[in-house]
N, CA, C and O of each residue as an XYZ file, in Angstrom:
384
protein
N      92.868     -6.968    -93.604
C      91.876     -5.988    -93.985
C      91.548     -6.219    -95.453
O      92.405     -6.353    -96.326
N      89.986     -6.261    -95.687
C      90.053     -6.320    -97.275
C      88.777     -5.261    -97.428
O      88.322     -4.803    -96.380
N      88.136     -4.823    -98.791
C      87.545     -4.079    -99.220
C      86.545     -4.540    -99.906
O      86.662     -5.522   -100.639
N      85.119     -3.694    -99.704
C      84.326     -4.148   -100.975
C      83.441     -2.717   -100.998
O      83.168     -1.955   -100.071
N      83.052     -2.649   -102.632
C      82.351     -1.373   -102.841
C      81.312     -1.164   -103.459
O      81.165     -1.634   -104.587
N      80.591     -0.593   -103.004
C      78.957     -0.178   -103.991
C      78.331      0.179   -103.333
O      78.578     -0.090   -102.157
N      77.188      0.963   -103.624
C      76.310      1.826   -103.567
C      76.523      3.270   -103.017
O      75.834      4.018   -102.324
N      77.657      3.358   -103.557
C      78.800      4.795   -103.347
C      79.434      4.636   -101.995
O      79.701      5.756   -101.560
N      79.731      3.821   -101.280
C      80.365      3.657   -100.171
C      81.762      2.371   -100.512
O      81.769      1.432   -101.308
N      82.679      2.781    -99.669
C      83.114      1.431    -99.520
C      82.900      0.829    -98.239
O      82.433      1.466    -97.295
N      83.255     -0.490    -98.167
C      82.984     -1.384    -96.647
C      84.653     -1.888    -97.003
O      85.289     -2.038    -98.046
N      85.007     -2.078    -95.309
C      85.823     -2.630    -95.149
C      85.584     -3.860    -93.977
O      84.700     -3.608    -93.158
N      86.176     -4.949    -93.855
C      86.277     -6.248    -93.310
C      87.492     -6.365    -92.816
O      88.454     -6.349    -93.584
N      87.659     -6.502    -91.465
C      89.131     -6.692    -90.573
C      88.275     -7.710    -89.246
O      87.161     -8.023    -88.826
N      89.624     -7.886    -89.036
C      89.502     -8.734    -87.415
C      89.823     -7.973    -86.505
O      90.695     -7.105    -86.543
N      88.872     -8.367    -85.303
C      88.707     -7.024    -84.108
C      89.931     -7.342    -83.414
O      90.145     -8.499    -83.053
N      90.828     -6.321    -83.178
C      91.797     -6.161    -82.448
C      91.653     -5.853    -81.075
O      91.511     -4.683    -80.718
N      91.690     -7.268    -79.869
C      90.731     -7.216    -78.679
C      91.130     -6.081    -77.981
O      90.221     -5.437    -77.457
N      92.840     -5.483    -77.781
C      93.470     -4.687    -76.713
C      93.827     -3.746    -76.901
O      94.445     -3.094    -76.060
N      93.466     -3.199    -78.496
C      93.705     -1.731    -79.099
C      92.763     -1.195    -78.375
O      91.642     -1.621    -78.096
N      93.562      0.247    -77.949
C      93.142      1.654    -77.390
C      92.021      2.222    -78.592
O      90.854      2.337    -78.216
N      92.276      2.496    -79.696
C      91.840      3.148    -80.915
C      91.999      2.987    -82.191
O      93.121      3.431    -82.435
N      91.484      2.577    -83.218
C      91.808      2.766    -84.716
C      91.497      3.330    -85.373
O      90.335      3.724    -85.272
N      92.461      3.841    -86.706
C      91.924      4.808    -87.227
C      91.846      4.332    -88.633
O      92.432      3.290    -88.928
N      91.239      4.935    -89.449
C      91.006      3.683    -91.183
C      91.871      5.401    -91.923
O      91.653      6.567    -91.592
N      92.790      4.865    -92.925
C      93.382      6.210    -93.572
C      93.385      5.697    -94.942
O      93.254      4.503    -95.213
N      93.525      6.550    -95.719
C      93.175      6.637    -97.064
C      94.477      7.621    -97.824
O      94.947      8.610    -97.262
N      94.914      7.148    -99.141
C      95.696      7.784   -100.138
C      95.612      7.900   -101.202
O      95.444      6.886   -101.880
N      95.679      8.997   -101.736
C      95.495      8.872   -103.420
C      96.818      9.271   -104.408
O      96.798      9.391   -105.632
N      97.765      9.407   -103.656
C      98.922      9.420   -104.381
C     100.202      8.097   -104.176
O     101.411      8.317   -104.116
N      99.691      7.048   -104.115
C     100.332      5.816   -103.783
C     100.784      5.695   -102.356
O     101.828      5.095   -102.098
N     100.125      6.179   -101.519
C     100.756      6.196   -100.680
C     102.070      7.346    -99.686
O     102.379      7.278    -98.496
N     102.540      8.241   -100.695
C     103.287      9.471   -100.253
C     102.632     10.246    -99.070
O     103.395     10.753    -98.248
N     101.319     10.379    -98.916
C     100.471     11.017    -98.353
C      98.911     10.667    -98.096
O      98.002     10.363    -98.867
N      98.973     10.823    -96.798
C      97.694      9.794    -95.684
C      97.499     11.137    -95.121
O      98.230     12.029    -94.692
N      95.226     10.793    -95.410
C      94.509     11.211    -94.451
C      93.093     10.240    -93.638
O      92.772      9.115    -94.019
N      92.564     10.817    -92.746
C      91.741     10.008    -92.408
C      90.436      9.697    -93.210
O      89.902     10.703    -93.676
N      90.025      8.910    -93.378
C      88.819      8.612    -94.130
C      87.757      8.932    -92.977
O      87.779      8.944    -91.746
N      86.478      9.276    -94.340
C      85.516      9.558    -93.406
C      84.621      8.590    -93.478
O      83.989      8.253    -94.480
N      84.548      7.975    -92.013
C      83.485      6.512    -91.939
C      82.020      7.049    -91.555
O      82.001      7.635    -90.473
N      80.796      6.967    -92.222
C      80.038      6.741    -91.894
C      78.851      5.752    -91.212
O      77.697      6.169    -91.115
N      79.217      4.469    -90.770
C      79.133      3.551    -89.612
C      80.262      2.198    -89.693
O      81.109      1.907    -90.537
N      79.860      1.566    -88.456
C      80.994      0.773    -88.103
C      80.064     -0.541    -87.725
O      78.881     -0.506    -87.390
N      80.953     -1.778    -87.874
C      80.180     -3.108    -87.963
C      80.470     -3.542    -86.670
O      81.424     -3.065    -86.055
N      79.755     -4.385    -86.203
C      79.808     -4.543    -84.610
C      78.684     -5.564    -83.894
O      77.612     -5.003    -83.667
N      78.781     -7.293    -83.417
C      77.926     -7.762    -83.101
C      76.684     -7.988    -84.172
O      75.469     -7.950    -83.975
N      77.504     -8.258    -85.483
C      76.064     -9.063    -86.501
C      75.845     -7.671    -87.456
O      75.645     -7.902    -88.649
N      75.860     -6.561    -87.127
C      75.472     -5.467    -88.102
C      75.822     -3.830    -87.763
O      76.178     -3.309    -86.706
N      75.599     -3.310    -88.957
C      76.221     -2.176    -88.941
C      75.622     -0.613    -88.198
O      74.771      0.059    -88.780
N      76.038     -0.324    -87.259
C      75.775      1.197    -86.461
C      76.360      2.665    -87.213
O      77.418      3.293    -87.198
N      75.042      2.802    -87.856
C      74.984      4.448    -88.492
C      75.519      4.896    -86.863
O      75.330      4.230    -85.845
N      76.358      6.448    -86.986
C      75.951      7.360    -86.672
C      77.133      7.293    -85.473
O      77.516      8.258    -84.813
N      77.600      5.941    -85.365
C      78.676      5.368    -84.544
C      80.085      5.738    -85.657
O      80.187      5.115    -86.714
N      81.248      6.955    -85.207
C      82.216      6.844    -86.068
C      83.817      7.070    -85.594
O      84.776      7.574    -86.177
N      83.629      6.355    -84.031
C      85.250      5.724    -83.257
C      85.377      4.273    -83.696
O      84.357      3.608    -83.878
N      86.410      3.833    -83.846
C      86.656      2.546    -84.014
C      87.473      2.585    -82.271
O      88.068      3.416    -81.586
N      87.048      1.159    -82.154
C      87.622      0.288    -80.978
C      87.892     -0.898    -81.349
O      87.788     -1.279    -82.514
N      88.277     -1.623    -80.365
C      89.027     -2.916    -80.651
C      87.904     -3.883    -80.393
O      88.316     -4.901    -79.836
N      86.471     -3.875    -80.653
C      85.616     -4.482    -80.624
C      84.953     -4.694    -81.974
O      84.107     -5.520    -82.317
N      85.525     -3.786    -82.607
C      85.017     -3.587    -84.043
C      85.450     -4.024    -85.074
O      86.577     -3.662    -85.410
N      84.478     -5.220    -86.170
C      85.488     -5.724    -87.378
C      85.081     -5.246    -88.497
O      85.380     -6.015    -89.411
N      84.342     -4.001    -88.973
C      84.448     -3.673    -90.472
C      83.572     -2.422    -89.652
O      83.053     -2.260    -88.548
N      83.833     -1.347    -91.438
C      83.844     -0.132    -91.149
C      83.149      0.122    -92.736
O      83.045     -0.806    -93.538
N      82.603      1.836    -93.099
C      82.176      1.681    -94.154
C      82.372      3.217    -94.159
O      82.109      3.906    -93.173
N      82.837      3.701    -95.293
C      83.429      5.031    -95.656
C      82.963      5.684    -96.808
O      82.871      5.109    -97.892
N      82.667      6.851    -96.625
C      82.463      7.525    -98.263
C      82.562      8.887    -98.440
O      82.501      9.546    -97.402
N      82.705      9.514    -99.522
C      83.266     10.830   -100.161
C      84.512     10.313   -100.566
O      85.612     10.743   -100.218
N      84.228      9.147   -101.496
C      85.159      8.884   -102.455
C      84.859      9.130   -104.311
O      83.660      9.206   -104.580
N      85.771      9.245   -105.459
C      85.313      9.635   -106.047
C      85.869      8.481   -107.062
O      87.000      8.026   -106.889
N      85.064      8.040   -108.088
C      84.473      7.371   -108.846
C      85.918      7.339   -109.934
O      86.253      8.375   -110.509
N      86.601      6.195   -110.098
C      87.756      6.169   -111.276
C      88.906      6.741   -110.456
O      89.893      7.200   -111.030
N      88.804      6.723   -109.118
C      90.169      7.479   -108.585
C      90.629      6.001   -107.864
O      89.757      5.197   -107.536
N      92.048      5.723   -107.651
C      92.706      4.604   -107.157
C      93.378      5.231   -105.780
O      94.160      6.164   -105.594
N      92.613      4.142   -104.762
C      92.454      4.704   -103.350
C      93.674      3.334   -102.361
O      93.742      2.117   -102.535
N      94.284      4.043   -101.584
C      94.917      3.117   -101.157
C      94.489      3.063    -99.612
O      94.163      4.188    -99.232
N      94.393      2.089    -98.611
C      93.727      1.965    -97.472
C      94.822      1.553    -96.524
O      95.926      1.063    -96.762
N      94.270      1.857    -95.453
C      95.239      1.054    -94.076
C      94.649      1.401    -92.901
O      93.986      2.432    -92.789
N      94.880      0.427    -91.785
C      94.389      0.945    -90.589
C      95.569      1.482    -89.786
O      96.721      1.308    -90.183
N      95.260      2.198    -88.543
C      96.278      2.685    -87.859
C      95.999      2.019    -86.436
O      95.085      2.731    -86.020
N      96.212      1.222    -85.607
C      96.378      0.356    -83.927
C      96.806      0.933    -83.653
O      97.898      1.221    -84.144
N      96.120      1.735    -82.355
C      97.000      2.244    -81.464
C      96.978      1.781    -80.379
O      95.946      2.106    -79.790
N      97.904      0.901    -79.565
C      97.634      0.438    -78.245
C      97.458     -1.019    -78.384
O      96.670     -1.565    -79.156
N      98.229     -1.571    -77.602
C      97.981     -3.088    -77.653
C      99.054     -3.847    -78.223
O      99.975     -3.172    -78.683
N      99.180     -5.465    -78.323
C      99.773     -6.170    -78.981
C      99.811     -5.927    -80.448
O     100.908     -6.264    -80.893
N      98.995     -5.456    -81.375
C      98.508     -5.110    -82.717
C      99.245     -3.312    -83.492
O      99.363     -2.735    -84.573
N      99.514     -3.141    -82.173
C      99.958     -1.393    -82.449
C     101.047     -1.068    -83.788
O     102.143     -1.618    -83.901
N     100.582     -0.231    -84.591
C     101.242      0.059    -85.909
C     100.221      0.033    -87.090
O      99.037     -0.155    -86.808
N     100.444      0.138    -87.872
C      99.713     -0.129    -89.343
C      99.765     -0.756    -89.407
O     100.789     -1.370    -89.109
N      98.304     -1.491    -90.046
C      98.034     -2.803    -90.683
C      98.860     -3.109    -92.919
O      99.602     -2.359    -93.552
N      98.326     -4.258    -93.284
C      98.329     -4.406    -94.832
C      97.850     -2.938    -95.324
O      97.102     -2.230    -94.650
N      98.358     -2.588    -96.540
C      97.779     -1.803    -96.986
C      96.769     -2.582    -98.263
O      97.090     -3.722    -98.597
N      95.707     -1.997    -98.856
C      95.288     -1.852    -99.565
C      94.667     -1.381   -101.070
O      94.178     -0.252   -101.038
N      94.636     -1.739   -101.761
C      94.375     -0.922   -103.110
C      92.950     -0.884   -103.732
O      92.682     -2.060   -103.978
N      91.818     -0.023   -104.137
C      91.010     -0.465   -104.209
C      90.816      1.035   -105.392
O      91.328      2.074   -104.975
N      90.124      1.096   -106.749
C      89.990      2.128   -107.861
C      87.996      2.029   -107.319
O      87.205      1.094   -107.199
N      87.907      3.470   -107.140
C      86.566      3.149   -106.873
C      85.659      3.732   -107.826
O      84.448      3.539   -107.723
């Protein structure tokens, strides 16, 4: 999973996990002590990105999130549920 950010959103970039049930993208702002879900406003899928679409499946390789706030250091991860892939992914660090 990696990150990129601008135009007040972030995007994220992963590889589609073919046999996951569900994923979920989570977010921390205290290093990690404490995870909630991020809020994605569309998901990448077949060449480009679907507003308005905000389940992840295992068809899906990037995601794009926002109501983040500006100079705050955000830590990321996905959650697999189901499948060969099941558990948390890398975490991430990203100051947005």
């Amino acid at each position: 999973m990696s990150g990129y950010k601008g135009d007040g959103v972030l995007t994220f970039a992963f590889n589609a996990k073919p046999d996951a049930t569900s994923i979920v993208v989570m977010q921390s702002t205290d290093n990690g002590s404490t995870w909630t879900e991020s809020n994605i406003i569309s998901i990448y899928k077949n060449g480009s990105f679907q507003t308005g679409v905000t389940i992840l499946d295992e068809t899906h390789n990037g995601v794009r999130i926002d109501g983040l706030v500006h100079g705050i250091t955000y830590k990321f991860k996905m959650v697999i549920i189901g499948g060969s892939y099941a558990g948390n992914t890398n975490v991430i660090t990203h100051t947005y």
